[in-house]
C-alpha positions, -999 to 999 in steps of 0.1 A, spaced: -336 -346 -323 -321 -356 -291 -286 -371 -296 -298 -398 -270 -333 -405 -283 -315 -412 -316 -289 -439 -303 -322 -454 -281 -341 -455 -318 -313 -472 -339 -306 -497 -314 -346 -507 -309 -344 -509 -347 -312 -535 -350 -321 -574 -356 -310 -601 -330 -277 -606 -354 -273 -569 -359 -270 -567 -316 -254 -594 -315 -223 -579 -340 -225 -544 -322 -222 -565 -289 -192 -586 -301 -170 -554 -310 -176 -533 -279 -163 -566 -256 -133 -570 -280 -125 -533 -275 -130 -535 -240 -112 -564 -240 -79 -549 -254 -61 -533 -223 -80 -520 -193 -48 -513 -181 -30 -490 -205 -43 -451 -210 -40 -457 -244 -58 -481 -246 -89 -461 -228 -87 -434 -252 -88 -461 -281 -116 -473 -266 -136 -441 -266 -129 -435 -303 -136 -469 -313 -168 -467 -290 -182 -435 -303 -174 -442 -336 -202 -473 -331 -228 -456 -322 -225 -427 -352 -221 -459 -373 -257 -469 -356 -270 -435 -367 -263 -437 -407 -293 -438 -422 -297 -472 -440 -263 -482 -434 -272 -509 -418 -297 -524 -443 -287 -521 -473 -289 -542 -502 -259 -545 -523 -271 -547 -561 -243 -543 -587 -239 -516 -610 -215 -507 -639 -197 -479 -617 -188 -515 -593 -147 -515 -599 -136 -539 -568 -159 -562 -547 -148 -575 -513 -157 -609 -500 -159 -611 -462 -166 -639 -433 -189 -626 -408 -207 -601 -398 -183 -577 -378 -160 -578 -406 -187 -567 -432 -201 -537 -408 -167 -523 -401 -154 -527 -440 -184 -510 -449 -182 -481 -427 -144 -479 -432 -154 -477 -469 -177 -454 -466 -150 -429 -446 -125 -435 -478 -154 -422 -505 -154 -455 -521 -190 -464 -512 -198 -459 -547 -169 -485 -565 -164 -507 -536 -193 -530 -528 -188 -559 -501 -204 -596 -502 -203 -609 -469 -204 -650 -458 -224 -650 -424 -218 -682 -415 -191 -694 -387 -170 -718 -408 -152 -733 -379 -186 -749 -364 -207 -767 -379 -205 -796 -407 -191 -784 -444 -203 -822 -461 -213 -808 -497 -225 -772 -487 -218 -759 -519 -250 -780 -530 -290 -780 -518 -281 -815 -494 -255 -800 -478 -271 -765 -468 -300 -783 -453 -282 -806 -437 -262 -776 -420 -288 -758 -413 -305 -786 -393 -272 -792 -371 -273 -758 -362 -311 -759 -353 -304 -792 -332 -270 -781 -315 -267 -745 -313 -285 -716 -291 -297 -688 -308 -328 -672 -290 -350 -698 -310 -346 -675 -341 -343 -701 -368 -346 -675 -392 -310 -674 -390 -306 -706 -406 -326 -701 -437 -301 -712 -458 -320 -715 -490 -327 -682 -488 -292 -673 -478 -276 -694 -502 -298 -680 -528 -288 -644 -520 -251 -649 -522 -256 -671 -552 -273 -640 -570 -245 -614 -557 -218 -637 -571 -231 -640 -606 -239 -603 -609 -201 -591 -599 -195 -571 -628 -165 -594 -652 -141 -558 -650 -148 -558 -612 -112 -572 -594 -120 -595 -563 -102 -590 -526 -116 -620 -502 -103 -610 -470 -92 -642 -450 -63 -644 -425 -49 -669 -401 -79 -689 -388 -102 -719 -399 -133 -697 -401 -119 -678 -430 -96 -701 -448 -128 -725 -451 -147 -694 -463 -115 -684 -490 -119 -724 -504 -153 -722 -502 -157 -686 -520 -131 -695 -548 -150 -725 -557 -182 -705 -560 -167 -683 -583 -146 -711 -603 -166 -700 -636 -154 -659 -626 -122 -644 -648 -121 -616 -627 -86 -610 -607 -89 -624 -573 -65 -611 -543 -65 -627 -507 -58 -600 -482 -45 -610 -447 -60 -576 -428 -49 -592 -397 -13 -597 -405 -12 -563 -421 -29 -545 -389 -2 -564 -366 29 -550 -387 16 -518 -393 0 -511 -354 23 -532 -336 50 -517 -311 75 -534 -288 55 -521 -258 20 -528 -275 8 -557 -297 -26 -570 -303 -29 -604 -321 -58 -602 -340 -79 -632 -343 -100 -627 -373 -106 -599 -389 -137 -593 -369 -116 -580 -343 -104 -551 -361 -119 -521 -355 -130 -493 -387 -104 -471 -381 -74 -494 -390 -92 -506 -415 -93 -477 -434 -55 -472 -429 -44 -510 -444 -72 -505 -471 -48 -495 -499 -25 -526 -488 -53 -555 -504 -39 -560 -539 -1 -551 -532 8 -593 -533 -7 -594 -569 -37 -613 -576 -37 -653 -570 -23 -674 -601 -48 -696 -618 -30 -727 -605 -33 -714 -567 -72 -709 -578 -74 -746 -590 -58 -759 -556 -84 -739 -532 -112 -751 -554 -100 -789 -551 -90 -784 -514 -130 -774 -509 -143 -801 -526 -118 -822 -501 -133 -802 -473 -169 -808 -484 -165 -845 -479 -159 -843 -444 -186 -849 -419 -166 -835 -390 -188 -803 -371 -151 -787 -355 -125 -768 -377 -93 -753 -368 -61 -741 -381 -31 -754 -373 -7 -726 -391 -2 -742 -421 -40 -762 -435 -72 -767 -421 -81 -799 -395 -113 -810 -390 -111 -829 -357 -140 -843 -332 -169 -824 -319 -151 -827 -279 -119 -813 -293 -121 -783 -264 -141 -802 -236 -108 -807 -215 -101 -772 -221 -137 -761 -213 -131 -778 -177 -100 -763 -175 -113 -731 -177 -144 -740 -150 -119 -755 -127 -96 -721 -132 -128 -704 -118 -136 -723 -89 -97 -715 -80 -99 -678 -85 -125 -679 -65 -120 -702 -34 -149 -720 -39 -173 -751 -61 -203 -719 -59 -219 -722 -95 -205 -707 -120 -228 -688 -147 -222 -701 -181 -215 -670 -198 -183 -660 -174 -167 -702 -181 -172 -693 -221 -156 -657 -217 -130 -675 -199 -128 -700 -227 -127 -672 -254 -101 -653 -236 -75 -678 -233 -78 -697 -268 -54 -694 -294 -83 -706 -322 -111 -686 -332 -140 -704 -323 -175 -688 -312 -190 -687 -282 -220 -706 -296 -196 -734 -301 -184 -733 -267 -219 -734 -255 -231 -760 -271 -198 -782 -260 -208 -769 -221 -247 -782 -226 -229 -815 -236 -207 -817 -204 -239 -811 -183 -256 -840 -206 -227 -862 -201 -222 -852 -161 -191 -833 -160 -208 -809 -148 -239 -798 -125 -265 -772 -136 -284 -745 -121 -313 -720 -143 -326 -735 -177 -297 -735 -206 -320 -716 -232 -289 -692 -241 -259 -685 -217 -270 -659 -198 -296 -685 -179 -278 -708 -162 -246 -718 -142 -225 -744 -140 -200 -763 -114 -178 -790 -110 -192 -826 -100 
């Protein structure tokens, strides 16, 4: 079969949140350096590395169901992180041990009051239906069936299994470390936190190049597979440090607040227009690069956004914050603000 017809067939065949991870990873790869020769050659690697990962067979759909060969089960935030562990897995031979839960929501958006029970995940999913673009798929906030799913993996990990939950330096996956080891506060099974971030940034990082890794999303299969063996070297958490996540949840779950962040040491939920000043910063910034108050579209102000924050927050936060600038009028409109990609903004 033509090597071409094949990527056009696997891509047609890729959900609206499958498209949407393939899509995040290329722009942080290109993203990286355009400047540096290394850099470009990464890039190719990383690139065609994708697209065989589109043309696994099933790779991308599979359902993870527990077996007794299951030795170590990895908890992830997102869905970058889960496509790139899995593929880096698969490269190591360990498809067959090594079995990966992932947590698809965006903890840093979004409000975490009582999530861990059936009020909380409706009431979640409703914000997000209100507030937040997402080609009017509301599928993607079926969180009974969501929650029902990762309530089902959970209770089947297998009680010899150990546990790595992969969270680093960022709200999105701290929340989702509190929030995973209070779902499994009825689980002996040894559970390590692995910062894959931190351990990409010492072991890739040169005086001449360093990339700061965000959240683990960012990192691409390839290193992966190299910091792999590095997840359980710090010993498995104590059962005191298990006890303080799971109380530092139930803290969290009492907060109404729809805006996380991470301030380097604990989690802050702060107000919904935390980032408007910076948001009209960065559309102000634009008018000046550009000599002009021509209308901006929305999609180059959030990259702009993105590119310049030192928090991990999505762009569907940041595009929900620019809808309520034009509602409030910061800002002027031009297109209809279905998703980014249809409309522009200026300065009043």
């Amino acid at each position: 079969m033509n090597k071409r017809f094949e990527i056009r067939k696997a891509i047609n065949g890729l959900s609206s949140q499958e498209a949407k991870q393939f899509l995040t990873i290329i722009k942080l790869q290109l993203d990286i350096d355009e400047a540096s020769n290394d850099a470009k050659i990464d890039l190719y690697k990383s690139l065609k590395e994708l697209f065989e990962k589109l043309l696994v067979p099933d790779n991308r759909i599979s359902k993870w169901e527990p077996n007794a060969a299951t030795t170590k089960v990895h908890i992830v935030f997102g869905d970058s992180i889960a496509g790139s562990l899995k593929f880096a897995i698969k490269q190591l031979g360990y498809a067959d041990t090594n079995k990966v839960i992932c947590f698809r929501d965006q903890f840093s958006m979004g409000p975490l009051w009582q999530l861990h029970e059936e009020t909380g995940q409706a009431h979640r999913g409703e914000w997000f239906i209100d507030h937040i673009n997402n080609g009017n798929d509301e599928a993607d906030y079926d969180y009974d069936t969501y929650h029902q799913r990762l309530t089902e993996q959970i209770a089947h990990i297998p009680a010899e299994a150990s546990i790595v939950i992969w969270s680093g330096k960022n709200a999105h996956e701290q929340v989702g470390l509190r929030y995973a080891v209070y779902l499994l506060r009825n689980s002996q099974n040894s559970i390590f936190v692995f910062n894959a971030e931190e351990a990409c940034e010492r072991r890739f990082n040169t005086s001449d190049r360093q990339i700061d890794y965000l959240h683990a999303g960012e990192i691409p299969p390839e290193k992966l597979q190299t910091v792999f063996g590095e997840a359980e070297e710090s010993g498995s958490i104590a059962c005191e440090t298990r006890q303080l996540l799971e109380r530092e949840w139930l803290s969290l779950a009492t907060h109404h607040e729809v805006l996380h962040i991470w301030d380097g040491e604990r989690i802050l939920s702060v107000d919904e227009h935390f980032f408007d000043s910076y948001l009209l910063e960065a559309v102000e910034k634009l008018h000046t690069y550009r000599s002009n108050n021509d209308f901006i579209k929305a999609a180059r102000v959030i990259g702009e956004a993105i590119g310049y924050c030192d928090q991990y927050i999505s762009d569907s936060y940041f595009e929900y914050r620019l809808r309520q600038l034009i509602y409030n009028g910061s800002l002027e409109i031009k297109g209809v603000p279905r998703s980014m990609r249809f409309y522009s903004v200026r300065r009043k």
